[in-house]
C-alpha positions in Angstrom: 16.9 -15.9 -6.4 14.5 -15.2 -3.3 11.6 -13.1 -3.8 11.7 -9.6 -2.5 9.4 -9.1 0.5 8.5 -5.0 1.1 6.9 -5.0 4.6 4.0 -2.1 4.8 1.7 -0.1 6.8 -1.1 0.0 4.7 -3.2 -1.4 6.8 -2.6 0.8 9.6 -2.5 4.1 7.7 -5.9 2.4 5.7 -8.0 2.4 9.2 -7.0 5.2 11.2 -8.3 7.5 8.4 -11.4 5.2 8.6 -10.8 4.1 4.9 -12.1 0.9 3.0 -10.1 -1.0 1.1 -12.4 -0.1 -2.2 -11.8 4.1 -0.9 -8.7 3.5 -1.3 -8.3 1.4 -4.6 -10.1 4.3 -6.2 -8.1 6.7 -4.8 -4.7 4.7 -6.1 -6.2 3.9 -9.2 -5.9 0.2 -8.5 -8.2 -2.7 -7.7 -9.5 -3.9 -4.0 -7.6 -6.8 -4.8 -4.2 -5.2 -4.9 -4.8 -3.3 -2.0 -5.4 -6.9 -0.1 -2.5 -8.4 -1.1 -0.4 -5.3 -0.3 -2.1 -5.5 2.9 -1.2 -9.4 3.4 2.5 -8.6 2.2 1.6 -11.1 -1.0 2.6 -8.1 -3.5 5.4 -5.5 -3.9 3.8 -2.7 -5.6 5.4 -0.6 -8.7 6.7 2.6 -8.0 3.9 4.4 -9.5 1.6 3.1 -7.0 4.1 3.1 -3.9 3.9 6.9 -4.4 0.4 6.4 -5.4 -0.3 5.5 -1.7 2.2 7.8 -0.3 0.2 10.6 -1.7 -2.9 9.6 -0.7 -2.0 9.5 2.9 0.1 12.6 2.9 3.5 10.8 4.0 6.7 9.7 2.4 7.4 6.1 1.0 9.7 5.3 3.9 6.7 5.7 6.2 5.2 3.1 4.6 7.4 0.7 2.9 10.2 -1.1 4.6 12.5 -4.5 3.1 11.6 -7.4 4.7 
């Protein structure tokens, strides 16, 4: 079975509010490291921290998160 790929704005959301990666690991209650690979596409995130990130940025998940 093929790995599911979730294709993200993270990145983009991340710098236009002139954000670090560590800002917003604390704010999602997660490591820098996660927010990398989320960043890179390497990870698919749990639910809890899909809306996690949603929250922080003040958007819905679909703004965010697409399949890939």
């Amino acid at each position: 079975m093929a790995k599911a790929r979730i294709k993200n704005r993270i990145r983009e959301l991340r710098e236009a509010s002139e954000m670090t990666q560590s800002q917003l690991a604390k704010l999602c209650g997660c490591t820098r490291q996660t927010i990398i690979m989320l960043e890179q596409e390497r990870y698919v995130p749990s639910l809890s921290l899909a809306f996690g990130i949603a929250d922080v940025f003040d958007v819905c998940i679909d703004d965010i998160f697409k399949p890939g």
